[in-house]
C-alpha positions, 0 to 999 in steps of 0.5 A: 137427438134426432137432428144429431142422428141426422147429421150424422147419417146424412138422412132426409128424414121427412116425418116429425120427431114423434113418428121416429120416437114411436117407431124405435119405441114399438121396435124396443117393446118388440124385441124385448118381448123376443128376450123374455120368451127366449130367455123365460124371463116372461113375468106380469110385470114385464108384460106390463112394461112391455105393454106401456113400451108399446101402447106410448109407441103406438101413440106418438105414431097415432100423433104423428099421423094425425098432425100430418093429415092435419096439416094436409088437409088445411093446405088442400083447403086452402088451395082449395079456397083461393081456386074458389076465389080465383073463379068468383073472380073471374066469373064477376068479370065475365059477368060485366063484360056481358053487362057492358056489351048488352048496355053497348047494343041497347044504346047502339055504341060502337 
């Protein structure tokens, strides 16, 4: 459904699919709050489905959020790592470089 809306609308939609499904969930749960209270159709029952509208909304957004900082953390680390990596390297060659030029000067090798 929402690659159809996308098509459709040419949006460059950034987020996965639960982020969208919360957001039109919360927007539905509010606006029939808005309904009840105009029309005075306010019952526990209403509030309870209103409630559940809501609170499954608020959910899939929470996910949402979760899963994205999920993934941009094992992308940090994962650079993280291979800068790591990099430096070790790096760091072990310039360690025997010194080796060899002291080994070069003890043994009086040009």
């Amino acid at each position: 459904m929402i690659e159809f809306i996308r098509r459709i609308t040419k949006l460059k939609l950034e987020r996965d699919d639960n982020y969208y499904w919360g957001l039109i969930l919360l927007k539905i749960g509010i606006v029939s709050l808005f309904i009840y209270l105009i029309c005075d159709l306010f019952e526990p029952l209403s509030f309870l489905v209103t409630f559940l509208i809501c609170g499954w909304g608020f959910v899939l957004i929470w996910k949402s959020d979760n899963d994205l900082r999920f993934k941009n953390t094992q992308e940090k680390i994962a650079s993280l790592e291979k800068e790591l990596t990099e430096s070790q390297q790096l760091l072990a060659s310039l360690g025997y470089r010194k080796r060899y030029h002291r080994w070069k000067r003890r043994r009086n090798i040009n």
